[in-house]
Steps between C-alpha positions, in 0.01 A plus 500: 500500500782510720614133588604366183673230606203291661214327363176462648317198381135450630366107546244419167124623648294211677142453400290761622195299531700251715642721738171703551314127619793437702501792663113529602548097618800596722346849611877642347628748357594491093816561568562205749293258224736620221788399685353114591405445131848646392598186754280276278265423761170525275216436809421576828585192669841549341570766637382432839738282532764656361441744742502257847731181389403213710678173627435326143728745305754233721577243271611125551852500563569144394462658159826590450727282332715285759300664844415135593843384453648792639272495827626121527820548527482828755271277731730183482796738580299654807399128599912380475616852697668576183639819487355746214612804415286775300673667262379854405542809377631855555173688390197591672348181316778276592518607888135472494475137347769383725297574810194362403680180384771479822143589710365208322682235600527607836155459560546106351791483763766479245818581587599807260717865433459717220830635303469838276797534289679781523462731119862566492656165661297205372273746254152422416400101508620173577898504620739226423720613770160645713349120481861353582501676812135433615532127387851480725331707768240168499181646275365164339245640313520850346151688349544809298252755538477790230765338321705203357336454137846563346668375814620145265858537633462532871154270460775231319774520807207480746432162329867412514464497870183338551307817579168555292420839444107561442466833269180687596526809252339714253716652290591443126506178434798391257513252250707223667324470864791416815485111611309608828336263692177732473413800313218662618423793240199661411614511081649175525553368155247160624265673633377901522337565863157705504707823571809445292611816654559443878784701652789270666308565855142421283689152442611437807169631695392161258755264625416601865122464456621097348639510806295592731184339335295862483555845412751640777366898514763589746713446182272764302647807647823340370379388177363845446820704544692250259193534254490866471851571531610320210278613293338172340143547350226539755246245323317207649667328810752839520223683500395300812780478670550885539197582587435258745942532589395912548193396747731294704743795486297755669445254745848311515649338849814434337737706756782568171222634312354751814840639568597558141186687419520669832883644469341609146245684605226284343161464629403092450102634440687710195680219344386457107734393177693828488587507864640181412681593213631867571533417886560142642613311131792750432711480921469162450633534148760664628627287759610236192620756285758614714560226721390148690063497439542226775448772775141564316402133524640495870205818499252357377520157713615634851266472764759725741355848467773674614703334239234576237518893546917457538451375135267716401720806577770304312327472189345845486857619518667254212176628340634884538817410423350386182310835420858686544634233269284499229428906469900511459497256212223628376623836458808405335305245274249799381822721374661236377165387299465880359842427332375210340130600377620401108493114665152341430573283794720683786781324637669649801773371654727614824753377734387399855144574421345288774377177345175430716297795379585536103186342427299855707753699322434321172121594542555895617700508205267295256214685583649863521599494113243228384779253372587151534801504795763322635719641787869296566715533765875426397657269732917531407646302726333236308442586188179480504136692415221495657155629527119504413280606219176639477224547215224727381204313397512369172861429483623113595812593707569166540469384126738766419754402750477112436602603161866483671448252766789297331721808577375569891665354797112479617213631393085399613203731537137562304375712276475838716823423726871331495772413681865482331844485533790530200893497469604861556689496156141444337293764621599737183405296215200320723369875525523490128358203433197499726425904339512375207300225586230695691456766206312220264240459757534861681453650139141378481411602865341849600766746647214637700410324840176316549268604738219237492176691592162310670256773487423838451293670819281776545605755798185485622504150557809460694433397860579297839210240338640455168899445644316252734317331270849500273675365765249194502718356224840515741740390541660637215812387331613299147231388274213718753691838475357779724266736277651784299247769440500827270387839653388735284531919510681509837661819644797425714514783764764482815771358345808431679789250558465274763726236695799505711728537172192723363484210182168480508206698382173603636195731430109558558323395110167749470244498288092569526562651882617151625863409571712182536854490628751337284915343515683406232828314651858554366358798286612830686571635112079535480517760750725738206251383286131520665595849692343670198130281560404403148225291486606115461378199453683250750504135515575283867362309790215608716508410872413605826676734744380475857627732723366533874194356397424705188554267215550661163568436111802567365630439196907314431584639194726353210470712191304823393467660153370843423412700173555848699834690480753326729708818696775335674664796767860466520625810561807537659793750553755318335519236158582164590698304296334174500204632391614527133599095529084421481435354153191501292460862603491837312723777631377878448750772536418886489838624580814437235775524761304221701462285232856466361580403847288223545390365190851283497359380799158346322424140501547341154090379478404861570434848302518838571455827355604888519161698513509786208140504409172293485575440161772326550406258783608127428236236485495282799411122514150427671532467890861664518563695820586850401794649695539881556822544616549892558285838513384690166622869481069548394187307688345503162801201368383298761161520409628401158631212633225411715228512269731281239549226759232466755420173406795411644618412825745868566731492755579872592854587660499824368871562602590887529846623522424875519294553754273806331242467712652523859772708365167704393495847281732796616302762615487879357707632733794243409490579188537864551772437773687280210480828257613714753826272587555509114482888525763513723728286306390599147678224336451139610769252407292155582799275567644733716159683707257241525645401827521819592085526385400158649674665838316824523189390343444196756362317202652168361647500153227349282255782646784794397524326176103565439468830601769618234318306284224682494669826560707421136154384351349892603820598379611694812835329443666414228818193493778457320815233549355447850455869594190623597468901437237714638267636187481898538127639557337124431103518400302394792295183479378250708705216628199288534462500115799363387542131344733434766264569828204316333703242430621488872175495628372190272801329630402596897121371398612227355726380798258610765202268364735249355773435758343674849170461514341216671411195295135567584563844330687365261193222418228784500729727277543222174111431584418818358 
């Protein structure tokens, strides 16, 4: 099996009996019923509405702890022409709730701005100095918005100054709540709301419906992209506000919302939870993470069009500039993390690594080598750390890290992500501590990564109808993940790198006479790997591809395994260094003077060998790749070698630093032109004619050497200290029987189907 490193665990099977009633009730597919009682809905009418939410998914807002105090105080303010000020966040959650709360009041007439702190000024939360300035500036009532739970200080000088602060929020609550004049929370410790798990804009789409006495849905749209982009579980009322949020999308008047999906390329009619979160969540993210997010809420609330698309452009370019940013760090982070692979939890830290997008860098970096991560930037000026962590599933990051709380400068996060910062003259013995740390509850974790797998399905059932009916249970997201499926006995045919910096991978599976087209993102290494076609099984999303009206399954792929051998082609001219710095591998080595060149070179967590005979050949963990660094002198050693290891991956480079084969074998009549030079000079000294031989002959050196090779071997010459003499009346024989030419021409075969022939050749060749 080739991918050692993942797991693929299937969901426990479903009664039978059940899903076979369900299915002839519904008039669906197995499948699609497997999937709804995975989703515990048991009966038809369940489902059903699962399927189309309605208004009553809506609950009471008044049931959330301090709403009716809360909505008292907002109205009296609007009533005395108080000033109020919303007080948000930088994220695509916080920008979001700050609209539909500053839209909100509005509508009551209140007289109210919004302020987004700024992530490297006034950092995440309430301010001291922030609320200072909006309280001089005349704010006399200040509501936070996706924030302010562990806002106490700020909350306290508010007070100071006769300014209540209302907290509408929904993160962590801590033990000790701030002296607010209202918290409205959906965990609050008094009293848990029907959804406990409302994003910040879920919260405040709550307050505004207290507000505004029903359900605003121009505030869906809103609600929806703060829902899905921050990732909170997509259960009861979240479950209705995105759907119902993605409805209103598609159909959206909101002028900030029409330019930015416009300038993007989007199609509102397209809109679902992904477009959300690979293509509207993350420009907006952007905006905060490397500047002032107010320009988003400015967006989002204009009703200037012109201004609108201005904007637009402007974030689509911070969002670029973040790309560039974050593929630089990234890079650096990845080489840095390959030095550090003995950590059980990698912690990488840089100078003037850009603070606002650690946290993307701490996931590339997380999920490239399946560990627990935290990427710091290292500020000197001020002597400080800073950064973000992310987990793997099953490791608390954040229990691990409170472990030192005591010992941060500031520290908050959840189980699966963390922010932090640390005195610079820490970082060494807080790496220690927190690997040390991580290794009692790393030690009892898999090293392998966890694919969680809904169903197996047949080929033949794969359709349009069954991704439609599958995409009855949308929108997709935490707690109502999007089906992963298992495809058995595939052929992948057409493969090929795709994607402006060719890091993707694409190819047509086949199997049965029917054919699917398949991509596998960030995994251009497949293409090495699937050239050969084995037959795989494959695990990923199904959706459809429509394409000038032909619509079309294809398959996004995330992990295949296959028990066929696994020929990786990677010929090339020349030896590169940094392939002998890949660990976990086993190095194979035909030549000596090759070998005690690079074997120095070898990672520590690899093995190699010299090839003698079959005998001899090393046993080789299960699943390690086999490399072949060089060319055999005999076809029949690689066969050797190839029927020892086939069940493992084998990654062929077959290096070659003679050149037999297009050098090729010297024809008759060179050899009898090198005899008759020799005739004419009787006695050969080598160091002295070989020049002079290389010269006349129009041969190179290597090719001179062989012929009087096999001229000593028929003994028409005989040498002695370097001199080659001419032997008088020599028995004729044939050239073509000496040791020496046979062995030439093995080592032309062996080059010409190992190193020049085309990997199709090469493929049909080992098949034999």
């Amino acid at each position: 099996m080739l991918n050692s490193k993942t797991l693929w665990k299937f969901d426990e099977q479903a009664d039978e009996s059940l899903i076979e009633k369900l299915a002839l009730e519904l008039n669906k597919s197995k499948t699609f019923i497997g999937l709804c009682v995975a989703r515990g809905l048991y009966t038809k009418e369940a489902i059903e509405e699962f399927v189309e939410p309605d208004q009553d998914w809506i609950d009471d807002p008044f049931l959330l702890f301090d709403m009716t105090k809360a909505v008292d105080r907002i109205k009296r303010a609007v009533s005395n022409n108080e000033k109020i000020t919303i007080y948000g966040d930088y994220d695509a959650d916080g920008v979001t709730s700050t609209a539909i709360l500053y839209e909100a009041v509005e509508l009551l007439g209140g007289q109210v701005d919004y302020f987004i702190p700024n992530r490297f000024k006034e950092g995440y939360g309430p301010n001291v100095d922030a609320f200072d300035q909006l309280i001089s500036n005349g704010t006399q009532l200040i509501v936070t918005v996706d924030n302010g739970i562990s806002g106490h200080q700020a909350i306290l000088h508010a007070r100071s100054r006769d300014v209540d602060v209302i907290v509408t929020d929904h993160h962590e609550c801590p033990e000790d709540l701030p002296d607010a004049f209202a918290i409205v929370h959906p965990r609050h410790p008094n009293q848990h709301y029907s959804t406990p798990d409302l994003s910040g804009a879920g919260v405040s789409l709550k307050v505004a419906h207290a507000l505004l006495g029903e359900c605003p849905m121009e505030f869906l749209e809103l609600a929806a992209i703060g829902t899905i982009a921050d990732l909170v579980s997509l259960k009861k009322e979240n479950r209705a506000i995105a759907y119902f949020g993605l409805k209103a999308l598609k159909q959206t008047q909101r002028l900030g919302l029409i330019a930015l999906m416009q300038v993007s390329d989007l199609k509102p009619e397209t809109i679902d939870e992904e477009t959300i979160g690979f293509k509207l969540a993350p420009p907006i993210n952007a905006v905060g993470r490397l500047g002032d997010a107010s320009l988003v809420v400015d967006l989002l609330t204009t009703f200037d069009e012109e201004k609108a698309f201005k904007l637009s452009k402007e974030i689509l370019a911070k969002n670029d500039e973040r790309k560039e940013i974050v593929e630089s760090i990234t890079k650096e982070a990845f080489d840095l993390a390959k030095t550090k692979q003995s950590q059980p939890l990698l912690v990488l830290a840089k100078k003037n690594w850009h603070e606002g997008v650690l946290g993307i860098v701490a996931s590339k970096v997380s999920e490239k080598f399946h560990k627990p991560t935290l990427v710091l930037t290292i500020n000197e000026s001020e002597n400080k750390i800073k950064g973000s962590g992310r987990s793997i599933e099953g490791f608390n990051l954040f229990e691990c890290v409170n472990e030192f709380r005591d010992k941060l400068q500031s520290f908050g996060g959840h189980e699966m992500a963390c922010g932090v910062s640390l005195d610079r003259d820490y970082l060494e013995e807080f790496t220690d501590e927190i690997n040390r740390e991580a290794e009692k509850s790393l030690g009892t974790l898999s090293s392998e990564k966890i694919f969680k797998v809904d169903a197996k399905i047949e080929w033949s059932e794969i359709d349009t109808q069954l991704v439609e009916e599958i995409d009855l249970l949308k929108p997709f997201g935490q707690d109502n993940a999007k089906p992963l499926f298992k495809i058995e006995s595939v052929l992948p045919e057409n493969s090929k790198r795709i994607g402006a910096n060719q890091t993707h991978f694409k190819a047509t599976l086949t199997r049965d006479n029917k054919q699917m087209d398949m991509i596998a993102f960030n995994s251009a290494e497949w293409s090495d790997i699937l050239k050969s076609s084995p037959e795989i099984d494959i695990i990923g999303y199904i959706s459809i591809n429509e394409w000038n009206g032909f619509r079309k399954v294809q398959l996004q792929a995330l992990d295949y395994n296959s028990n066929e051998p696994l020929i990786i082609d990677q010929r090339k001219s020349t030896i590169q260094e940094e392939m002998f710095k890949t660990a976990n591998v086993h190095f194979l080595f035909f030549q000596v003077t090759v070998a005690k060149r690079w074997i120095p070179r070898i990672d520590k967590n690899s093995s190699y060998q010299i090839y003698k005979t079959k005998d001899e050949l090393l046993d080789v963990p299960s699943g390690m790749p086999i490399i072949v660094v060089d060319t055999p002198e005999d076809i029949k050693d690689f066969k050797q070698i190839y029927q020892t290891y086939q069940s493992h991956p084998m990654h062929l480079y077959f290096h070659s630093s003679n050149d037999y084969y297009m050098k090729g074998m010297p024809k008759k009549h060179h050899f009898q032109k090198l005899y008759k030079w020799m005739i004419t000079k009787q006695e050969i000294i080598l160091a002295k004619d070989t020049k002079q031989m290389v010269k006349s002959m129009h041969l190179d050196k290597d090719t001179i050497k062989f012929m009087l090779m096999v001229f000593l071997e028929n003994e028409f010459v005989t040498m002695e200290d370097g001199k080659l003499s001419l032997v008088s009346h020599p028995t004729k024989k044939n050239l073509e029987d000496t040791i020496t030419y046979k062995k030439r021409l093995e080592q032309i075969e062996a080059e010409e189907i190992l190193v020049y022939s085309s990997f199709k050749e090469l493929l049909t060749y080992l098949k034999k």
